[in-house]
KOLGU-4560 file (N, C-alpha, C; in nm, 3 decimals, padded with zeros to 5 digits):
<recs>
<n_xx: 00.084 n_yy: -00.118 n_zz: 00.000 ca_xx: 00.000 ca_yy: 00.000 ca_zz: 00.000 c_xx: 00.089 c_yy: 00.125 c_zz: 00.000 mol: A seq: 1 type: UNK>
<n_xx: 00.024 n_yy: 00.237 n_zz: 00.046 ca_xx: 00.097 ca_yy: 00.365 ca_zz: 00.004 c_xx: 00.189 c_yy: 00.418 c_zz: 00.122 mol: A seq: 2 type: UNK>
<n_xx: 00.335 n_yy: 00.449 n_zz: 00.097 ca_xx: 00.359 ca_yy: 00.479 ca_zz: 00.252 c_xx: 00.390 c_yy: 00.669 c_zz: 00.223 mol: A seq: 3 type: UNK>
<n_xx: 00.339 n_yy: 00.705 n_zz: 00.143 ca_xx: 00.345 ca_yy: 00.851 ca_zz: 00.194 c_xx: 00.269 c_yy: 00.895 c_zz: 00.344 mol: A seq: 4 type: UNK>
<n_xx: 00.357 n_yy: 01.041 n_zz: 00.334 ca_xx: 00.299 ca_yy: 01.022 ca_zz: 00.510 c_xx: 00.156 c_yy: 01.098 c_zz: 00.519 mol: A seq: 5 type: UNK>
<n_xx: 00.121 n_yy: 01.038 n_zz: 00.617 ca_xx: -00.028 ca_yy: 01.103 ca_zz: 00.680 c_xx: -00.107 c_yy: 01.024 c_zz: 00.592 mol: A seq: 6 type: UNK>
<n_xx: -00.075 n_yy: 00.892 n_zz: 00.533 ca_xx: -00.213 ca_yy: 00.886 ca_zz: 00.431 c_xx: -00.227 c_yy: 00.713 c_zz: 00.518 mol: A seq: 7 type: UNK>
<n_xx: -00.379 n_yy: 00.701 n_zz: 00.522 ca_xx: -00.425 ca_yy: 00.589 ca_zz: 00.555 c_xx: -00.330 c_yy: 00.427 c_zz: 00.520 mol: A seq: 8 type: UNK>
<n_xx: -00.285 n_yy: 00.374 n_zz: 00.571 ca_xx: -00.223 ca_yy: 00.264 ca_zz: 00.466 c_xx: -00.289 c_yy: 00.170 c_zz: 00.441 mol: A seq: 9 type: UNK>
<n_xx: -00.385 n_yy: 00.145 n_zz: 00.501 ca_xx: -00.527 ca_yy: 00.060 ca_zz: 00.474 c_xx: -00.605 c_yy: 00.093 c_zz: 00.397 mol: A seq: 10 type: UNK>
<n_xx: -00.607 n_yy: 00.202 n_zz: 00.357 ca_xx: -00.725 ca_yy: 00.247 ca_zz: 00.234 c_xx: -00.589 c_yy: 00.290 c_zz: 00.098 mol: A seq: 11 type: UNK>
<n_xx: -00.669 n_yy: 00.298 n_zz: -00.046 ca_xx: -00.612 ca_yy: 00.288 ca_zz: -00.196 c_xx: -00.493 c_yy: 00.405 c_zz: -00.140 mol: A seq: 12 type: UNK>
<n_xx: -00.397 n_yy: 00.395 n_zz: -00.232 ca_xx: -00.326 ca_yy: 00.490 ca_zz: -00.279 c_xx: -00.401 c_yy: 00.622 c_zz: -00.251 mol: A seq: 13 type: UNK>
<n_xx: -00.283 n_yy: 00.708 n_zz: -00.205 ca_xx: -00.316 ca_yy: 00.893 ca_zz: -00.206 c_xx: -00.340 c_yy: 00.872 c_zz: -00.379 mol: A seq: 14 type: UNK>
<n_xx: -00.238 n_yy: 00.841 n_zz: -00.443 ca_xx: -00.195 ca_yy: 00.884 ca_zz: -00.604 c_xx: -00.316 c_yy: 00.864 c_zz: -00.650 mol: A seq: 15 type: UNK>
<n_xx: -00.378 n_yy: 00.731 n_zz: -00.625 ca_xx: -00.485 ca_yy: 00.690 ca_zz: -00.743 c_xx: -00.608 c_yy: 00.766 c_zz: -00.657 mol: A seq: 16 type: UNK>
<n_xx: -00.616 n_yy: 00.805 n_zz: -00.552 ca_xx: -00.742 ca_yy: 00.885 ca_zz: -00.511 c_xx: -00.756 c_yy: 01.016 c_zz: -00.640 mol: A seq: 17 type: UNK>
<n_xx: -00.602 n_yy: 01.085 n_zz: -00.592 ca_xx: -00.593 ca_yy: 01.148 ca_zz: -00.646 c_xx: -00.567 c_yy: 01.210 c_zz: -00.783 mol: A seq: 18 type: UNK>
<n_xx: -00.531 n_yy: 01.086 n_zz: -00.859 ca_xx: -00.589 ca_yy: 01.073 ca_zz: -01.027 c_xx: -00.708 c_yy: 01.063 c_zz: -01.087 mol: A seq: 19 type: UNK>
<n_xx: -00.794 n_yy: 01.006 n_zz: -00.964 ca_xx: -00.952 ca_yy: 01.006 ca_zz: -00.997 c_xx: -01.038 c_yy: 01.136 c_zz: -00.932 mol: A seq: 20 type: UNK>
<n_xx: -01.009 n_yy: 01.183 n_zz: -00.809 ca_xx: -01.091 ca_yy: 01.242 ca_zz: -00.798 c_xx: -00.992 c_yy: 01.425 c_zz: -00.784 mol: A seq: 21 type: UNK>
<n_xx: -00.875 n_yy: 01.425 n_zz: -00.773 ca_xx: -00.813 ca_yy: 01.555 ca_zz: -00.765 c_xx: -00.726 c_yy: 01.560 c_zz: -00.635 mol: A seq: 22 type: UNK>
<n_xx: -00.628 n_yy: 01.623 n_zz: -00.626 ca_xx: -00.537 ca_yy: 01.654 ca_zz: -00.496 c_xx: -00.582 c_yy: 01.711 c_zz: -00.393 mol: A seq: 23 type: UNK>
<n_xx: -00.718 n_yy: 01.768 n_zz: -00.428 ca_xx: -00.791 ca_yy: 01.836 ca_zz: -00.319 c_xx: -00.856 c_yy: 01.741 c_zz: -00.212 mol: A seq: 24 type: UNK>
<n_xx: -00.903 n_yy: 01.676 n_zz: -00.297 ca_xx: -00.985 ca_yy: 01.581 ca_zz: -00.276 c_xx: -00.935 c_yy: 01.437 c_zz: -00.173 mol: A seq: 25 type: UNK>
<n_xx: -00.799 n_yy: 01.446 n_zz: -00.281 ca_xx: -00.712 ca_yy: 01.337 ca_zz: -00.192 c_xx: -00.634 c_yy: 01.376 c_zz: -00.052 mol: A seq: 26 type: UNK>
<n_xx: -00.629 n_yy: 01.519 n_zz: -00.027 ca_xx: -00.601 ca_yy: 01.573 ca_zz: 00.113 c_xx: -00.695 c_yy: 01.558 c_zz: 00.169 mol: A seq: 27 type: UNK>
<n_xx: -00.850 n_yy: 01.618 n_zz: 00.110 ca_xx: -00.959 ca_yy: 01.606 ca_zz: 00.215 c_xx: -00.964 c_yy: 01.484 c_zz: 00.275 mol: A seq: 28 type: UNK>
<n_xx: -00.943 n_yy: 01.357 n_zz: 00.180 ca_xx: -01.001 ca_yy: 01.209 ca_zz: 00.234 c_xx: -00.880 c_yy: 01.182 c_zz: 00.316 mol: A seq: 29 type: UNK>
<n_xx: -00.738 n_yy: 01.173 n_zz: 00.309 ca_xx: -00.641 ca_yy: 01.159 ca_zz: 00.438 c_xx: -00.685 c_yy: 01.239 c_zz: 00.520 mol: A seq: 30 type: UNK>
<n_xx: -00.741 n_yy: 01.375 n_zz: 00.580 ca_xx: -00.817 ca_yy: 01.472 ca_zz: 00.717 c_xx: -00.887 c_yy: 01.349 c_zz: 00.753 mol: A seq: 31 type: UNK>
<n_xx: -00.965 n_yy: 01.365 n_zz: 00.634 ca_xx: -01.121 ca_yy: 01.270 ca_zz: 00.738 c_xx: -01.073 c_yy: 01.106 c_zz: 00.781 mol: A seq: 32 type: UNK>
<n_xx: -00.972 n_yy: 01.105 n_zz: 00.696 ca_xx: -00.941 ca_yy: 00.890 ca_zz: 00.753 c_xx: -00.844 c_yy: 00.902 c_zz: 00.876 mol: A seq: 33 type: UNK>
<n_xx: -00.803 n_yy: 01.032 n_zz: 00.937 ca_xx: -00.703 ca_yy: 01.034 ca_zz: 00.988 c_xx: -00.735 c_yy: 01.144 c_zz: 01.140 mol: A seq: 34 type: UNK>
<n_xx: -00.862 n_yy: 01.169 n_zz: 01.108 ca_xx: -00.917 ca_yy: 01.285 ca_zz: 01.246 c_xx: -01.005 c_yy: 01.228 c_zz: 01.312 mol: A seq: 35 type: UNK>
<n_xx: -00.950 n_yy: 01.256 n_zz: 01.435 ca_xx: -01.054 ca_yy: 01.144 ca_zz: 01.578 c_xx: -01.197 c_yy: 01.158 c_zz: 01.547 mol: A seq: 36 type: UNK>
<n_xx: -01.275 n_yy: 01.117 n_zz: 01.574 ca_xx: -01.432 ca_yy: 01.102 ca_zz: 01.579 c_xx: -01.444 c_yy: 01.017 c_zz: 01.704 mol: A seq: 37 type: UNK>
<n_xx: -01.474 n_yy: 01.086 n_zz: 01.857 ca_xx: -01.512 ca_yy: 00.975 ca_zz: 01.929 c_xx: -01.672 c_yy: 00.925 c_zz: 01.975 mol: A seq: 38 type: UNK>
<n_xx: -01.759 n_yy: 01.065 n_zz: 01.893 ca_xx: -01.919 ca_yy: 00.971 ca_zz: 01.933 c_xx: -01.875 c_yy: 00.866 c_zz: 01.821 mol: A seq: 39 type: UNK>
<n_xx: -01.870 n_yy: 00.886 n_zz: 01.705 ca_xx: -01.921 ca_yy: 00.799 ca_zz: 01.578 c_xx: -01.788 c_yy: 00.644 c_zz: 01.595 mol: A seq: 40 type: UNK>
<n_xx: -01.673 n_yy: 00.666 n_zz: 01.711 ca_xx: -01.594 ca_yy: 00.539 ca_zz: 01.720 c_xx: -01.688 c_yy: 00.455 c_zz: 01.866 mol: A seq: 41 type: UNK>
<n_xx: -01.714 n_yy: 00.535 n_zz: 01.897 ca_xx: -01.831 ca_yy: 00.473 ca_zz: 02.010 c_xx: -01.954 c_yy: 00.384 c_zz: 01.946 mol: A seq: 42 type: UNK>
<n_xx: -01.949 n_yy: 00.475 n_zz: 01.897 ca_xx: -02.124 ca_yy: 00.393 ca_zz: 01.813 c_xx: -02.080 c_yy: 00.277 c_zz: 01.707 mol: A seq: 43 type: UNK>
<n_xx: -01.958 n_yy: 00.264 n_zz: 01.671 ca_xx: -01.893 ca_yy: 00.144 ca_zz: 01.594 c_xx: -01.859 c_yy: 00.012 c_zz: 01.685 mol: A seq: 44 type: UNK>
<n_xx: -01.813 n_yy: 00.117 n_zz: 01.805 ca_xx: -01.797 ca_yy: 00.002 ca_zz: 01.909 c_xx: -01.902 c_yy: -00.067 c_zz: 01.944 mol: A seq: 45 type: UNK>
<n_xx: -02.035 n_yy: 00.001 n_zz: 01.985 ca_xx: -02.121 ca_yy: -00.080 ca_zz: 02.063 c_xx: -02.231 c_yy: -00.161 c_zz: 01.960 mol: A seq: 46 type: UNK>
<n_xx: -02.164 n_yy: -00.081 n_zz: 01.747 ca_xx: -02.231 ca_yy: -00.160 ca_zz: 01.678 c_xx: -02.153 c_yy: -00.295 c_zz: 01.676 mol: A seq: 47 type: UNK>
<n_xx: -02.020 n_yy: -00.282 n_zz: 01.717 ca_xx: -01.936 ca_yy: -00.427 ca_zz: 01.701 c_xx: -02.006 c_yy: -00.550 c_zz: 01.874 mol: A seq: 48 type: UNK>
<n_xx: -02.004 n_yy: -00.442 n_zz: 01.978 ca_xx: -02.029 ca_yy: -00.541 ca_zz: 02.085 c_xx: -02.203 c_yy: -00.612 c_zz: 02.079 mol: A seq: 49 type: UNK>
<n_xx: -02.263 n_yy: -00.509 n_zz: 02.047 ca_xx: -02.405 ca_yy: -00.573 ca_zz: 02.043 c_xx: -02.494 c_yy: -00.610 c_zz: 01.929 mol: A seq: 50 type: UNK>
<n_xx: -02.452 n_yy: -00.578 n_zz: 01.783 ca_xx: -02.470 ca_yy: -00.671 ca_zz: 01.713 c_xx: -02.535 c_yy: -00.581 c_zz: 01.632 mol: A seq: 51 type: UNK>
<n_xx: -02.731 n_yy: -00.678 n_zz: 01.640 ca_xx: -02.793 ca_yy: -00.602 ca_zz: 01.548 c_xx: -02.890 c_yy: -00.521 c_zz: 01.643 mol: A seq: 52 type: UNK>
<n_xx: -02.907 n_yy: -00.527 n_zz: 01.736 ca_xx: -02.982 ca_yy: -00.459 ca_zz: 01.843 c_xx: -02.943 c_yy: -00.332 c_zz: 01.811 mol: A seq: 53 type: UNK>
<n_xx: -02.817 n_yy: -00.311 n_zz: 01.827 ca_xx: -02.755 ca_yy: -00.145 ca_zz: 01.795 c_xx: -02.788 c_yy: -00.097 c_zz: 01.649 mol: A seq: 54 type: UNK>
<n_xx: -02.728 n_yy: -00.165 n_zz: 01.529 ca_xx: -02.793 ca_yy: -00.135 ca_zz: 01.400 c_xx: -02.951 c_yy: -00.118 c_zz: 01.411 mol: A seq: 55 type: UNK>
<n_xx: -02.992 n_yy: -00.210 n_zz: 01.401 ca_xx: -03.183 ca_yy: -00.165 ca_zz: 01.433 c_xx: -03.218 c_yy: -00.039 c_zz: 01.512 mol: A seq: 56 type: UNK>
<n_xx: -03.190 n_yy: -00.010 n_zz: 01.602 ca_xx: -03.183 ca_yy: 00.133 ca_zz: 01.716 c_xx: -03.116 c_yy: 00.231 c_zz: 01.583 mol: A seq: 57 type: UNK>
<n_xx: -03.042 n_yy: 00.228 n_zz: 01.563 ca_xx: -02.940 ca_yy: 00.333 ca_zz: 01.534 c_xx: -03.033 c_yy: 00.389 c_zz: 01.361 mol: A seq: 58 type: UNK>
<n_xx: -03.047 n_yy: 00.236 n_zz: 01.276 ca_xx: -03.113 ca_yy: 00.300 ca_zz: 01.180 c_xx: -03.296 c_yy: 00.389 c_zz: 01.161 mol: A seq: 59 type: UNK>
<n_xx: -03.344 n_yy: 00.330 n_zz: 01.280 ca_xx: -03.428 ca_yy: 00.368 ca_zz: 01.296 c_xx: -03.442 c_yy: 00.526 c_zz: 01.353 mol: A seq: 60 type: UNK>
<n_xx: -03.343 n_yy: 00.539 n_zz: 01.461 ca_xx: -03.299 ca_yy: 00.655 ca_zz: 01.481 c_xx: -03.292 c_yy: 00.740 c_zz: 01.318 mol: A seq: 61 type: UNK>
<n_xx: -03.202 n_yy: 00.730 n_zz: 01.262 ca_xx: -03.169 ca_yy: 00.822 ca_zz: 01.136 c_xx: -03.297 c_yy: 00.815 c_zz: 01.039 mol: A seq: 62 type: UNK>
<n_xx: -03.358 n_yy: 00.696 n_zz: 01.042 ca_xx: -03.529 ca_yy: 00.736 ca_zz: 00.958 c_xx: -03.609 c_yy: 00.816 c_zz: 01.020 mol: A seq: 63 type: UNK>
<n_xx: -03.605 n_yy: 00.774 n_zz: 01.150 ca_xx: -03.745 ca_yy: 00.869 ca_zz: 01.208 c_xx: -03.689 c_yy: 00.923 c_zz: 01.302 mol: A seq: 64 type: UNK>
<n_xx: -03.609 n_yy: 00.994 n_zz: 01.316 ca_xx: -03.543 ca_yy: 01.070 ca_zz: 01.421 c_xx: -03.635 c_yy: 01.173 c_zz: 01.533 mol: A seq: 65 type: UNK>
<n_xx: -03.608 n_yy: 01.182 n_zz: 01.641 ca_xx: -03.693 ca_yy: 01.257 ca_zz: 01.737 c_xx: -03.673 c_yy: 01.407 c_zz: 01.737 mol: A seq: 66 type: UNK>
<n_xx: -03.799 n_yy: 01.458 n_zz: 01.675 ca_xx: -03.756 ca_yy: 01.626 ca_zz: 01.699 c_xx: -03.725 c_yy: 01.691 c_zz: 01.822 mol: A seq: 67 type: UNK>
<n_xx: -03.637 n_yy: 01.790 n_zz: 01.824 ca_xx: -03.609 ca_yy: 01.844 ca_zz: 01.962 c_xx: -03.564 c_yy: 01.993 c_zz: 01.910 mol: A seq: 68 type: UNK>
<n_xx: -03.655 n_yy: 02.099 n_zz: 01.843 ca_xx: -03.631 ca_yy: 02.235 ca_zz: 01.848 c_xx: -03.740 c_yy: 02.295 c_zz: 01.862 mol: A seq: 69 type: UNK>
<n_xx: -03.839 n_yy: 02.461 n_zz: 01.820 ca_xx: -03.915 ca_yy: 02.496 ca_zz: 01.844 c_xx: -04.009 c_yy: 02.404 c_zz: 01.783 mol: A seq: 70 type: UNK>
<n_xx: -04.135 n_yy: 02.414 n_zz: 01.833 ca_xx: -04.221 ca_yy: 02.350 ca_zz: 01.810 c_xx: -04.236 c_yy: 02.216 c_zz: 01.849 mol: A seq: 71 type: UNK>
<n_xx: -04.144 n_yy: 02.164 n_zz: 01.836 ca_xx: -04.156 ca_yy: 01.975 ca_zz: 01.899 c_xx: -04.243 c_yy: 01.989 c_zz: 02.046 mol: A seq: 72 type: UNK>
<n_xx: -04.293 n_yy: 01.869 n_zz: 02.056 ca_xx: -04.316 ca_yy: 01.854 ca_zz: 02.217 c_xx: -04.264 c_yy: 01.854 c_zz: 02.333 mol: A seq: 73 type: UNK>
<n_xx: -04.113 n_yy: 01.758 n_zz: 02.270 ca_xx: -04.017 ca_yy: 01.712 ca_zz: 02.398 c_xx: -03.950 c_yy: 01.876 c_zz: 02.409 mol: A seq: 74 type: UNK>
<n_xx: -03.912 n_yy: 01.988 n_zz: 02.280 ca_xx: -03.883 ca_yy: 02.147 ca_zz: 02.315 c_xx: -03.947 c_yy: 02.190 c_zz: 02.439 mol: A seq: 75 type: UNK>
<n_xx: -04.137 n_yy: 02.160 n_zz: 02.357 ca_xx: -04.232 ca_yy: 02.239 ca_zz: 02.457 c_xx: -04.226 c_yy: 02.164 c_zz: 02.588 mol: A seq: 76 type: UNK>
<n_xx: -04.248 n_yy: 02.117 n_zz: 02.625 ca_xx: -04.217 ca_yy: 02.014 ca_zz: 02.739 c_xx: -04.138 c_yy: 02.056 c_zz: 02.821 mol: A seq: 77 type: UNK>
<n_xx: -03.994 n_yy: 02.074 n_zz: 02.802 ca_xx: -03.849 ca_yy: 02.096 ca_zz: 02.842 c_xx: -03.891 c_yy: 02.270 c_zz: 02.860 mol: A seq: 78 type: UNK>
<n_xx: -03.943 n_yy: 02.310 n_zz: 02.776 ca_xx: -03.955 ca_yy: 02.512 ca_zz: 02.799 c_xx: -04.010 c_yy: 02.544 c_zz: 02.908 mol: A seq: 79 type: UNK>
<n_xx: -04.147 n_yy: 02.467 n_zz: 02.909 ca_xx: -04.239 ca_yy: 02.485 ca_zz: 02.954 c_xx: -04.199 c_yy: 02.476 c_zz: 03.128 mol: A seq: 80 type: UNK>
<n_xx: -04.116 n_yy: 02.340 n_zz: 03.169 ca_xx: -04.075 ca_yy: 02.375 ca_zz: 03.271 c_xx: -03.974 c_yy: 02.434 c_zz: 03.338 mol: A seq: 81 type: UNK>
<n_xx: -03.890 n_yy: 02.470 n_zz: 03.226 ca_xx: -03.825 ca_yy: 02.570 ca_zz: 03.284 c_xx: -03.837 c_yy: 02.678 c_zz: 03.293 mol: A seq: 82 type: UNK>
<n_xx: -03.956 n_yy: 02.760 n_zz: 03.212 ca_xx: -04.064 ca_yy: 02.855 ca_zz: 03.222 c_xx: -04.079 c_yy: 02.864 c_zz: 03.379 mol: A seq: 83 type: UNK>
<n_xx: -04.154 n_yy: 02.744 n_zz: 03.451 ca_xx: -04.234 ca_yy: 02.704 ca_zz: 03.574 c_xx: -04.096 c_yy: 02.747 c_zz: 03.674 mol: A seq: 84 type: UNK>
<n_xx: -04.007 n_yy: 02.657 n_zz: 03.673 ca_xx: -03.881 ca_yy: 02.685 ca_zz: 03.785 c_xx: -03.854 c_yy: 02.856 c_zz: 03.771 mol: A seq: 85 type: UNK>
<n_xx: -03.833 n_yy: 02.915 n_zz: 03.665 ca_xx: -03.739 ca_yy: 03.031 ca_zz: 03.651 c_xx: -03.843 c_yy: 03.144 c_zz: 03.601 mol: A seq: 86 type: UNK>
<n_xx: -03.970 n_yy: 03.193 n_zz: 03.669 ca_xx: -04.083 ca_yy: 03.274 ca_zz: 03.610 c_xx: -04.001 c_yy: 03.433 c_zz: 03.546 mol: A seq: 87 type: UNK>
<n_xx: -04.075 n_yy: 03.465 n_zz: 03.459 ca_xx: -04.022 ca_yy: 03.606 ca_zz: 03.412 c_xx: -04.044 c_yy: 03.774 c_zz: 03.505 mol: A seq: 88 type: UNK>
<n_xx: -03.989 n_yy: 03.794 n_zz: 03.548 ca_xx: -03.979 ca_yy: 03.918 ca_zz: 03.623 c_xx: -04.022 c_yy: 04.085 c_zz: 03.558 mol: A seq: 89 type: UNK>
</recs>
């Protein structure tokens, strides 16, 4: 594989990234194969320890995801009592 530095040695060639898709391109993809991510190495982990329980959760999550800004319930909900604790003066 490729031993220039900073580049993945597990994933293709920098060169041939970068004959196909551009030098830009082939820096961007060594950043991203090479910069920590620790929710998304977490969530690999507990897709490796628990199987499909986690996949099933996780994709369902990204289809129907739970709203949480103005208007949602769980927002109004959450406003509403902190409305109640902290009244306006």
């Amino acid at each position: 594989m490729s031993t220039e530095p900073n580049w993945p040695a597990q994933r293709s060639r920098r060169s041939t990234v970068a004959a196909q898709f551009g030098a830009d391109r082939a820096d961007l993809m060594a950043w991203a194969l090479t910069t920590a991510d620790p929710l998304a190495d977490a969530v690999v982990d507990e897709i490796h320890e628990q199987g499909r329980t986690v996949r099933v959760a996780l994709a369902t999550g990204i289809a129907r995801p739970t709203p949480c800004g103005p208007g949602s319930t769980a927002w109004s909900r959450s406003s509403t009592a902190s409305r109640s604790k902290h009244p306006r003066r």
